[in-house]
N, C-alpha and C positions, 0 to 999 in steps of 0.2 A: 540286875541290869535295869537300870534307873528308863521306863515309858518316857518315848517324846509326845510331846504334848500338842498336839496338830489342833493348826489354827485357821480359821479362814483364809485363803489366796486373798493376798491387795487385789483391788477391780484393777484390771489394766487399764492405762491410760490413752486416750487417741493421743497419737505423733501427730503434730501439724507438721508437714514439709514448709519448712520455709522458703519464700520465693526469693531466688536472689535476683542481686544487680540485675543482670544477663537476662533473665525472663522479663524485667520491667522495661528496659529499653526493648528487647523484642516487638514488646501488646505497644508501648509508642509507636515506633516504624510500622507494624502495621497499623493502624489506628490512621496514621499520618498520611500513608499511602492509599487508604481506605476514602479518607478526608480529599483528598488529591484529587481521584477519582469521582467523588461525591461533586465537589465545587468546582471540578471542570469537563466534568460531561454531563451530570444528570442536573445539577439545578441551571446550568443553563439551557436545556432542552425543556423544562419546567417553566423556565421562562417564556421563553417561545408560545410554547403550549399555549398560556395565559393569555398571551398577549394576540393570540389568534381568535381569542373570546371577548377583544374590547373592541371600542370604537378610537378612535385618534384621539379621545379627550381621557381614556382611560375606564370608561364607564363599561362595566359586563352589559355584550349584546348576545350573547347567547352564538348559537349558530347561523348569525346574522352574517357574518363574512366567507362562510363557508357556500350558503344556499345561494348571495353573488358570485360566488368565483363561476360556480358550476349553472349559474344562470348566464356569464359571461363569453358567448362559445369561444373568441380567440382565445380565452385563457384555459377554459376546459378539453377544448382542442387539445392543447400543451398536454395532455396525459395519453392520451391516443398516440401522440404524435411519439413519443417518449418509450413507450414500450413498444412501438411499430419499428421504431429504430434498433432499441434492444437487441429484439427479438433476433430481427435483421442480420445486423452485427453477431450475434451467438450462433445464427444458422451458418455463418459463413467461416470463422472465427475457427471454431470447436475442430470441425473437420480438419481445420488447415494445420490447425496446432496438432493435430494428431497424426496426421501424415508428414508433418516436419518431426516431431517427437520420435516417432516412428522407424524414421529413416535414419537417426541419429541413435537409438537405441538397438534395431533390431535386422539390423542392414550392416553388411561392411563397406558401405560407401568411405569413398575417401576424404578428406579433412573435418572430418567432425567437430575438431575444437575450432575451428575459423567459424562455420558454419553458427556451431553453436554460440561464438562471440558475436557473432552480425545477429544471429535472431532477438539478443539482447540490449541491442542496442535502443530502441525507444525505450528501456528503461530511463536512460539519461539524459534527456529529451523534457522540456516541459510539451504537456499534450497540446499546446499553439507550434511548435513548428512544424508536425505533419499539415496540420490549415492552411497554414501560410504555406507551405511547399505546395500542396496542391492549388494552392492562388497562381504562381506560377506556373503549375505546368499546365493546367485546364482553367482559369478564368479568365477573362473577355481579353488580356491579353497575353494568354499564357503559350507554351510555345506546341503543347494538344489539343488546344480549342477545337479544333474540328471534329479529333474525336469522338466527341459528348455528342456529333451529330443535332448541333442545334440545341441541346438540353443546360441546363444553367450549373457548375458547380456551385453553385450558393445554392445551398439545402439539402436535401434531404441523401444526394450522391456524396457530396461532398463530406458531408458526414457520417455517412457508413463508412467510406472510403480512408477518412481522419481514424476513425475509431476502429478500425482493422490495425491499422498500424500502431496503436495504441496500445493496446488491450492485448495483443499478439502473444507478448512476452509469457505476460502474467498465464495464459493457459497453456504454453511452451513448461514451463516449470511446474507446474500441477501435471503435465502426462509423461515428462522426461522420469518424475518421477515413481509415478504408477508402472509406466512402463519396465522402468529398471529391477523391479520386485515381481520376479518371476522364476518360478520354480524350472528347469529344463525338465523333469522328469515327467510333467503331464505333456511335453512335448512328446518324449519319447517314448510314452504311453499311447500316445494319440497316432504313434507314425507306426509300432508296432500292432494297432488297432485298423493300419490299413487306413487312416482319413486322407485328406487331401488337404493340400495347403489352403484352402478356402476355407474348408471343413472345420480344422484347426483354427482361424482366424475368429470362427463364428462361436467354436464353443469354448475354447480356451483364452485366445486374448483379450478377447472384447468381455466375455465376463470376467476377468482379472482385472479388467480394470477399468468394470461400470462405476465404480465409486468418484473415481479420478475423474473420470468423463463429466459426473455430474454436478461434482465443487468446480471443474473447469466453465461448464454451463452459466451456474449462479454466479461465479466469480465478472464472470466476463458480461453480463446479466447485469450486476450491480455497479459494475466498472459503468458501462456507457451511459445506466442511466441517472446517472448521478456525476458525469464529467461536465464541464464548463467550458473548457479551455475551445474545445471543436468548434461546438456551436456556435460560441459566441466569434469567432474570426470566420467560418464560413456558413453559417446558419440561415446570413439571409434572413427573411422574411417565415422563418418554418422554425415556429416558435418549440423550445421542449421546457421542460420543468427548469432545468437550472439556470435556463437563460431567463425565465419570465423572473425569479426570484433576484436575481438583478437587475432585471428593469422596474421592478415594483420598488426594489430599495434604493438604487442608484438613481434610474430615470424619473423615478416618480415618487419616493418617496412616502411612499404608501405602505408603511412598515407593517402594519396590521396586514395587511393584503401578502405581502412576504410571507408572513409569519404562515399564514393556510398552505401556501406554494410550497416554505418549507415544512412542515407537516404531512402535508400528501405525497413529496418525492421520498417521505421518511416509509412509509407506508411499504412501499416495493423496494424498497433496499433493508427492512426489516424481516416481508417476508425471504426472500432468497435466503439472507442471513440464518433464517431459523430452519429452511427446507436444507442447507447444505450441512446444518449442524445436527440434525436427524439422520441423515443420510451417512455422515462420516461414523456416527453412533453406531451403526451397523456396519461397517467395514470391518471385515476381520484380516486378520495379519495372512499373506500371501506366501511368506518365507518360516518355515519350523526350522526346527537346527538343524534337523537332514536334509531343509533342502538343497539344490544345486543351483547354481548362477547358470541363466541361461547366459549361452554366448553362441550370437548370431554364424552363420557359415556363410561363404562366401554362397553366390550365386550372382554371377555378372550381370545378366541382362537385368534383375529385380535390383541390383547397388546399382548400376548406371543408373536406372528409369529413376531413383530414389535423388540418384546425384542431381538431376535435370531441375526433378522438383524445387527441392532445396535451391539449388542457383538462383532459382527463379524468384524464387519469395525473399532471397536473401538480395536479390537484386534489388528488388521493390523497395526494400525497407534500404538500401545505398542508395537508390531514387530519390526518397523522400529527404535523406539526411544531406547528401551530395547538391542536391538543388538549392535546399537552403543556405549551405556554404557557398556557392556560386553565385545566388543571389545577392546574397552580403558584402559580396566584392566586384559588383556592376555597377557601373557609373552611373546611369539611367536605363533603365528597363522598359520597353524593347527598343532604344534605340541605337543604344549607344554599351555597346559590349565589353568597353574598356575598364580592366580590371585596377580597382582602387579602392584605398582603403577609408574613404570619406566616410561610409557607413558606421564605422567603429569612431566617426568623433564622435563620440555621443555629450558631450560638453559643450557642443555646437548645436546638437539637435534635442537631445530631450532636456525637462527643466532641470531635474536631479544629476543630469550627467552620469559620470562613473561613480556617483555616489550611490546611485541604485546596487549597482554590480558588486562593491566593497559591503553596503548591508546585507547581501545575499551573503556572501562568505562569510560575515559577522555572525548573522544569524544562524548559517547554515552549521558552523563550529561550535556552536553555544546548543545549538540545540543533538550536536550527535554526543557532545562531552556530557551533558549533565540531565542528557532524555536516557544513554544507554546508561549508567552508572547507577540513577537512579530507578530505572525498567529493570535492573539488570539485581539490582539488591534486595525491589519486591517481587522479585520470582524467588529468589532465593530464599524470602520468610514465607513464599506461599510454598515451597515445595521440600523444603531442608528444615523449618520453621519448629520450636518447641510448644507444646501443648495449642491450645487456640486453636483447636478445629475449626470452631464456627466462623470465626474472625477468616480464617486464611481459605476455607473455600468460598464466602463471601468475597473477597479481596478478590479472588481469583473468576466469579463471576461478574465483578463489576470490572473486570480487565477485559471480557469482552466484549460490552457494550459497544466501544467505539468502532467497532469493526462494522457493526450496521451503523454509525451514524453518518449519514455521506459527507463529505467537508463544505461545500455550501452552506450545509441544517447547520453545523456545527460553526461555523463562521459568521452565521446571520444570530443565531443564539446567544452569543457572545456579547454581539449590543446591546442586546436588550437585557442579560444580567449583569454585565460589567461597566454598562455607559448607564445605567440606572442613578441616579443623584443618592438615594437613600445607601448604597450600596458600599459599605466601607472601603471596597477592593476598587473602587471606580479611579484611585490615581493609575495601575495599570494598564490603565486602555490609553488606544494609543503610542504604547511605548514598543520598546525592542521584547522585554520580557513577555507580553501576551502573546506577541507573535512565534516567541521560544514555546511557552506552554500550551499554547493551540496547536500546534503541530506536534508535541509528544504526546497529547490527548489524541489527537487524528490518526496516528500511526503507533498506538501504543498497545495493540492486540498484537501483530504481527511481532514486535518485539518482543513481548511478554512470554508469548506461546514457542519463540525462536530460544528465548533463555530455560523456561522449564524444557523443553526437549533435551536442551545443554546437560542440566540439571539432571535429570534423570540417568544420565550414563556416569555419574560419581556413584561410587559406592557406599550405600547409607551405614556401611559399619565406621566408616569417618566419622560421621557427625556422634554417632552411639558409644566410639570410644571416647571422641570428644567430650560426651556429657558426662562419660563415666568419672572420668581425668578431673572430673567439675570445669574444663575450658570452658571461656566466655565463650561462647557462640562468633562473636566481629573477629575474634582470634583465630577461627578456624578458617571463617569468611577471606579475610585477609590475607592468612599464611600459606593455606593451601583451595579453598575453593575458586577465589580470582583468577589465579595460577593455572590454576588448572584451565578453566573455561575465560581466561584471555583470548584466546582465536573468535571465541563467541561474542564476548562482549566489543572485541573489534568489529565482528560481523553486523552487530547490531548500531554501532556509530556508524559506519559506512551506509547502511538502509537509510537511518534518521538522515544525512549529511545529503546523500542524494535528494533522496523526498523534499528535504528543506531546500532543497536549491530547485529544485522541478515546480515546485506545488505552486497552484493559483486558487482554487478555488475556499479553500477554508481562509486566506489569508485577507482575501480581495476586500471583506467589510472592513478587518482590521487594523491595516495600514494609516499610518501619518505622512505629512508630505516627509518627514524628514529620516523615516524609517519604509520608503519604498523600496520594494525589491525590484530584482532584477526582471523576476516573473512578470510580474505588474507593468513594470516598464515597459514589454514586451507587450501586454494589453495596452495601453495605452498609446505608445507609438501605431500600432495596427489601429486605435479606431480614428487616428486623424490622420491616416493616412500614410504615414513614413513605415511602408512595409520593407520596403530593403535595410532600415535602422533597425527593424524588429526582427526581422531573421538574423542579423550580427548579434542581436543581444543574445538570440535563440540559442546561436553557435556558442557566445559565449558560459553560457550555464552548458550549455553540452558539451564543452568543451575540459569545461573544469569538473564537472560528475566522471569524466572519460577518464584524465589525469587523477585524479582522486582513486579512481577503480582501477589503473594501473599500478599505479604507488603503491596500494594497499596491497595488489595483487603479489608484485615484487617482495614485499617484506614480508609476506606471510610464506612465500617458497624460501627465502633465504633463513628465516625463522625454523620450518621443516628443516632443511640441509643439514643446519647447525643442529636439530634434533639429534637427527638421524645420526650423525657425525658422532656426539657423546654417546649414545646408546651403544654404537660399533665401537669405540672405545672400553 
């Protein structure tokens, strides 16, 4: 039997994986989404930045405009005055949204969803018509002037009172849903332990839902201090940050002096932003898989006292919206009560006429089709995404910077990197498109963070068999992830669509006469005067965020039925 003759093993070879198609266009889209992000929030805030270090000729002075501002008291004032109001507004605000939360969650009071529709309703609202409502009802000829007892709604009532009704919602939706993730069984613990209903309130609800409470705080914290709309229609004389950063750019033109204004208001709406993003870091989940849905029991006299409440605030917020429709169909105000519809020529009274009103649509459609599709496709490489760790949880921390950046900073910033002469991208200033892209940069956290939530309830063995299969990734995207989270990404046009039809303050630097919006319009008719023209226009963006959230409303129940219907099939 013939010896084999053993030979050395060949060295093994490294395999290179080769990258296909599918991985190259991936690192593009995100690269491009990355880029997006890069060129419309951070170097325009860089901009800024800069330009808060020069003089008007461009020359670095150091913190020369900084050690004026705070040398200047009305304008320094403006930060006192800014968080006094905050504050204000969150002391009052927080409570109320939790005792409406409250009584909607954990109460069998009766109509819940009506209730629940009226508390949301300054959703659809630009923040000028609670201003203007309250013009009417309390200033010098309003029909509760006396109430105020001699006190002026112009300033600083005026604008808690604005920004109560504003801000309302947004911490309505932070405790409806803290409150709704609650175990019954530490109830039932707590009532087998002999507590009391107090007892129970104190160690069981309220710590369930200290977290809630405290992104409700910041939220509503960085809401007021960074709004425009209040102040600036009843503000009066009671200067706050966002209005000075308008009077430095508009009235005075003193863009360096802006540039400080916006940087200091950036200041407090950074920290909140970073104190709620600590704080949700420590939240832990409320519901394990054993637990049990609490579900409230009846107890008459606590659902009545609950039902009172509720009326009562849901009145306040028909107050503010009912007046402004009322106003808008008065002849002349206080004299003449005859109802007409002169206020809607607006082709008579403002220069743009209903051209304002038609860019608003324009804008407001362009920006929910190609803010959510394209919000909607970089969640999907940050969360569904193949290899590119680095890339995609970078992608996904620069998706939330815009969420601290207030829309003022981010509207004042804009000039100064996009109205720059050197600047290649300087033919889009001015036009329809900056005003599409500044507001999916303004509102592009809450979408973002709205899609990976989506994202997260698909099953990742989809994308794993996918890659097994070798499928393209846009194959998978298309055929069945779309599909799937359609309700979402509709969810997410309809937020853009609103916002874009409400928003004043990110937009207010960069507008042309012939791309004003309807918002705008709305400012502008109030500061010369024609307030019964500016609550028509009010009604009309509120009117179409209202219809828009109906429409949608309807086709997503009929969407459901027809579910339901094939699956029972």
């Amino acid at each position: 039997m013939t010896s084999a003759v053993l030979r050395p093993a060949a060295p093994l070879r490294k395999t290179v994986q080769k990258t296909g198609p599918d991985v190259w266009i991936m690192r593009a889209m995100l690269y491009f989404a990355a880029g997006f992000l890069l060129l419309f929030v951070l170097m325009p805030l860089w901009a800024m930045l800069s330009k808060s270090f020069t003089d008007g000729d461009g020359l670095y002075i150091g913190l020369a405009n900084y050690l004026d501002y705070f040398a200047t008291p009305a304008l320094s004032n403006s930060i006192y005055n800014s968080i006094t109001i905050s504050l204000l507004v969150t002391v009052i605000v927080v409570p109320m949204a939790f005792l409406y939360a409250y009584g909607l969650t954990r109460t069998c009071m009766r109509f819940k969803g009506i209730y629940k529709a009226l508390a949301m309703a300054p959703l659809l609202a630009p923040s000028l018509l609670p201003a203007i409502s309250l013009v009417y009802l309390f200033g010098n000829q309003g029909i509760f002037k006396d109430v105020l007892m001699g006190e002026s709604i112009y300033g600083p009532i005026g604008i808690v009172l604005g920004m109560c009704f504003y801000v309302f919602p947004h911490a309505l939706l932070i405790l409806l849903t803290a409150l709704s993730t609650s175990d019954a069984r530490l109830y039932e613990a707590a009532q087998a332990l002999g507590a009391k209903p107090t007892k129970m309130f104190l160690s069981v609800t309220l710590p369930g839902v200290r977290y809630g409470l405290i992104s409700a705080v910041f939220v509503v914290f960085t809401l007021v201090i960074t709004d425009f709309g209040v102040p600036k229609v009843i503000g009066g004389q009671y200067n706050v940050l966002a209005t000075d950063i308008y009077k430095q750019v508009v009235g005075q033109q003193n863009f360096n002096m802006g540039a400080v204004v916006g940087m200091i208001l950036l200041v407090p709406a950074c920290l909140a932003f970073f104190a709620d993003q600590m704080a949700q870091r420590r939240q832990v989940s409320q519901l394990s898989s054993r637990a049990v849905p609490y579900q409230p029991k009846i107890e008459r006299g606590r659902d009545r006292l609950f039902l009172v409440y509720c009326s009562f605030v849901s009145l306040f917020i028909l107050m503010i919206v009912g007046i402004a429709a009322w106003a808008s169909l008065i002849k002349f105000w206080p004299y003449d009560f005859t109802l007409v519809l002169k206020n809607y020529d607006f082709n008579a009274i403002e220069p743009n006429g209903w051209q304002s009103y038609t860019n608003s649509l324009e804008f407001a459609a362009l920006t929910a089709l190609f803010g959510s599709l394209f919000i909607f496709t970089t969640a999907y490489l940050v969360e569904k995404g193949r290899k590119h760790n680095w890339l995609r949880n970078g992608l996904h921390a620069l998706a939330m910077v815009p969420l601290a950046v207030p829309g003022m900073v981010l509207g004042l910033s804009y000039i100064f990197f996009f109205n720059a002469p050197d600047n290649p991208l300087n033919f889009l200033y001015s036009t329809m498109a900056i005003l599409v892209l500044s507001t999916v940069a303004h509102f592009y956290t809450v979408s973002h963070l709205t899609a990976i939530t989506a994202l997260k309830q698909i099953d990742p063995e989809i994308e794993a068999v996918s890659q097994s299969l070798k499928v393209p990734f846009y194959k998978t995207f298309f055929k069945v992830t779309l599909p799937v989270c359609l309700p979402t990404v509709l969810d997410i046009a309809i937020y853009l669509f609103v916002n874009a039809m409400t928003t004043v303050s990110a937009v207010v630097f960069l507008y042309a006469p012939d791309t004003k919006l309807a918002s705008i319009a709305v400012l502008n008719m109030d500061d010369v005067g024609d307030t019964a023209p500016a609550a028509a226009m009010a009604m009309m963006i509120f009117m179409t965020a209202l219809a828009v959230r109906l429409l949608y409303s309807f086709m997503t129940r009929k969407m459901l039925r027809r579910t339901q219907a094939w699956r029972f099939k």
